[in-house]
C-alpha positions in Angstrom: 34.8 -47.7 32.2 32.1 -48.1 29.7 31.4 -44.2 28.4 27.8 -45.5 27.1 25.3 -42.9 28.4 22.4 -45.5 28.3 24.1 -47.4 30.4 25.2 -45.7 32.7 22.4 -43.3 33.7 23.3 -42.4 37.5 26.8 -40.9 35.9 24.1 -38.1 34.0 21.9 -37.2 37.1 23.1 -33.4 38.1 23.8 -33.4 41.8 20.7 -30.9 42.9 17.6 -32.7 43.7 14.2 -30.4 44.3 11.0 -31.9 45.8 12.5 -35.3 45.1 13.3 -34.8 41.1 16.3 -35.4 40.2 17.9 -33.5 37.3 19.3 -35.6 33.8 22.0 -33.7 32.1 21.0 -35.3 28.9 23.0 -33.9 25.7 21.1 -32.4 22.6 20.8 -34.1 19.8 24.2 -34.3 17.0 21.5 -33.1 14.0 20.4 -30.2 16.1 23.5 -29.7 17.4 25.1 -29.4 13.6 22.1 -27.0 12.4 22.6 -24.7 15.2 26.0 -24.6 14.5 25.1 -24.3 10.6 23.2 -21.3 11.3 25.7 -19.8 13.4 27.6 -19.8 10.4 25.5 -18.7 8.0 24.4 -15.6 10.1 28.5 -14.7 9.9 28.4 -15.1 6.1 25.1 -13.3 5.8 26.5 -10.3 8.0 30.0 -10.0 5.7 27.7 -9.4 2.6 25.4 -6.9 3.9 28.0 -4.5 2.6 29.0 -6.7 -0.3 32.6 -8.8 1.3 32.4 -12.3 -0.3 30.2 -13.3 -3.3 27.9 -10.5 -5.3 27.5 -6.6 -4.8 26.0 -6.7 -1.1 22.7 -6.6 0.0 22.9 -2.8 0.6 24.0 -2.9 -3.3 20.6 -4.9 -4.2 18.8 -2.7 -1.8 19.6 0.4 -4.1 18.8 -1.3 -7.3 16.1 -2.1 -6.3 15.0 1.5 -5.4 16.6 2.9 -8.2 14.3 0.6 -10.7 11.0 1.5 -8.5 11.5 5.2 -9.0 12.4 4.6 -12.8 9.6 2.5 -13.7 6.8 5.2 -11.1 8.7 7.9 -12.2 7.9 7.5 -15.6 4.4 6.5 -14.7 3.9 10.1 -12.7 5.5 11.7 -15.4 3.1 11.2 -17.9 0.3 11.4 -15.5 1.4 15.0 -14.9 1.0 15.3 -18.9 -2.9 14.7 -19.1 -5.1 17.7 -19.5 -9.0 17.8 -20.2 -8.3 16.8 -23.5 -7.4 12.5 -22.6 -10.6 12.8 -20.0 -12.8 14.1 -22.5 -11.9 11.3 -25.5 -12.3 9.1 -22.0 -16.1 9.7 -21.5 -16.7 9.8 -25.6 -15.6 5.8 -25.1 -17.6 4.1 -23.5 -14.8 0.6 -23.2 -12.9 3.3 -21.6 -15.9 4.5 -19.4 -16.3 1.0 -18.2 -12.4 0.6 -17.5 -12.6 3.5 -15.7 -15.7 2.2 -13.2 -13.6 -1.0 -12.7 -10.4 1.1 -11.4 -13.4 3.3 -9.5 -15.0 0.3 -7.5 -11.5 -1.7 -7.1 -9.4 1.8 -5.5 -11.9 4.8 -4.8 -15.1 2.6 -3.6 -14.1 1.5 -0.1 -14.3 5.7 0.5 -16.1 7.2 -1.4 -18.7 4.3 -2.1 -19.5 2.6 -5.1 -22.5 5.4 -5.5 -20.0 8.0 -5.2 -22.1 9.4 -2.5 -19.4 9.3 -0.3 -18.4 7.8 3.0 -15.0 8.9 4.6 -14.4 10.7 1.5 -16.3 13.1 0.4 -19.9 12.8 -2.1 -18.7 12.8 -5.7 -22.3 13.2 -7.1 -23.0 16.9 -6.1 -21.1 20.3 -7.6 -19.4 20.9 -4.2 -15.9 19.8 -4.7 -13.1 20.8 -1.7 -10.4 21.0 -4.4 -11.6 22.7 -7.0 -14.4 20.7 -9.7 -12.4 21.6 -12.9 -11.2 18.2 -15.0 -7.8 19.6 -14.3 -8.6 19.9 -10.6 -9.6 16.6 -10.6 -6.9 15.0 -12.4 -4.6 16.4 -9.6 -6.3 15.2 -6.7 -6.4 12.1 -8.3 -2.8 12.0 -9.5 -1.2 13.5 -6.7 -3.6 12.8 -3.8 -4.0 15.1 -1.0 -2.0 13.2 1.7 -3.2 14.8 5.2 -6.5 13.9 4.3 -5.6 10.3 3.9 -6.5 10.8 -0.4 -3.0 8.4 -2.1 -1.4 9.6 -5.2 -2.9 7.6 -7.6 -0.1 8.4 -10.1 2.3 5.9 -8.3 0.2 3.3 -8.9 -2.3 3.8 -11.6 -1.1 4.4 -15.2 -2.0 7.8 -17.6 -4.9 6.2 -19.2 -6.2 4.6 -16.0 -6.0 8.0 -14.2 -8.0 9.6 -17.0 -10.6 7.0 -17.5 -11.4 6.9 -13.5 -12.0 11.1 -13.8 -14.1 10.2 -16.8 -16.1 8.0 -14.4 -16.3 10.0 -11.3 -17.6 13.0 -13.9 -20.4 10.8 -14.8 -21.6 10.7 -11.6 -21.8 14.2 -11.0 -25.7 15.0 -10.5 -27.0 11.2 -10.1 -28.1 12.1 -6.4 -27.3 8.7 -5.1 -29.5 8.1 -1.7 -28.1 8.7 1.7 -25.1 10.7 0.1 -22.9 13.0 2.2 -24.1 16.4 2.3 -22.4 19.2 0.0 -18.2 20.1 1.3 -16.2 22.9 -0.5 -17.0 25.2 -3.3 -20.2 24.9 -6.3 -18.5 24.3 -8.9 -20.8 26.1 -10.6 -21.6 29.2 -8.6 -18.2 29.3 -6.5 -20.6 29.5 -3.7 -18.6 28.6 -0.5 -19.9 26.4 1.9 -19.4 24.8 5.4 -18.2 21.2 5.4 -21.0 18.7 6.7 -21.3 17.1 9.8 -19.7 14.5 9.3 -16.6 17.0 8.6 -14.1 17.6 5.4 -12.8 14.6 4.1 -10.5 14.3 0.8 
């Protein structure tokens, strides 16, 4: 008996026949056959070193170094953020290199919110004396550093460095009083009468 598929096709035809089609109960492939089986094997292997059987630590292992080396290296990063005071933003706006570092880190992270005017568009207008969180330099560097999360504001400090933090205050500081056109109308406190006021229409914002 010649075991040649080809030519024996009528030995590979199932025995159920719908509408007139007849069914081929052709085999797959040997290469696909051998990479499914390849990967059946490698999902086994893969499995044992989740917890670290076979070669290396485990992927649970890496997992933790890895997010042992992300809060070291932001941990640091918020650390000395925490540090700044008036002081670093005010030798930030005496420079103006620094000035001009600061509008870059403005217009690449605080634009798409609060426009590149600062007149504000889901956050709030950064040109007036109103601020929501208070308008001293130290007020600002901790909005900025540590955000104000339920209003959608990130903590900078994670991300940004201590001398990018306190160049971007510089800059937003130097666009207090520039009255941009079509700027949000005043939220929170004057800075400099501590006169409350209601938040706009288009509501508080960070």
């Amino acid at each position: 008996m010649n075991d040649d598929p080809k030519k024996q096709p009528d030995q590979l035809i199932e025995d159920h026949e719908y509408d007139g089609i007849k069914e081929y109960d052709n085999p797959m492939p040997r290469w696909w056959l051998y990479i499914f089986y390849a990967t059946i094997a490698y999902s086994v292997l893969y499995w044992l070193n989740v917890p670290g059987i076979g070669i290396g630590k485990g992927r649970i292992a890496g997992y933790e170094r890895d997010v042992a080396q992300a809060r070291e290296r932001y941990g640091e990063i918020g650390a000395a953020v925490a540090r700044l005071g008036a002081a670093e933003v005010e030798a930030a706006l005496a420079d103006p290199q620094r000035l001009e570092a600061g509008k870059k880190t403005y217009m690449t992270n605080c634009m798409p919110c609060h426009k590149a005017d600062g007149g504000g568009s889901i956050g709030p207008n950064l040109t007036d004396a109103y601020w929501i969180h208070g308008g001293t330099i130290a007020d600002r560097l901790n909005v900025v550093s540590n955000g104000v999360l339920d209003k959608g504001m990130p903590a900078w400090s994670t991300v940004l460095g201590p001398d990018e933090v306190a160049a971007v205050v510089a800059y937003v500081t130097t666009l207090e009083g520039t009255s941009p056109p079509g700027a949000r109308g005043p939220q929170g406190v004057n800075a400099d009468s501590a006169a409350a006021i209601a938040p706009d229409a288009a509501g508080a914002a960070p």
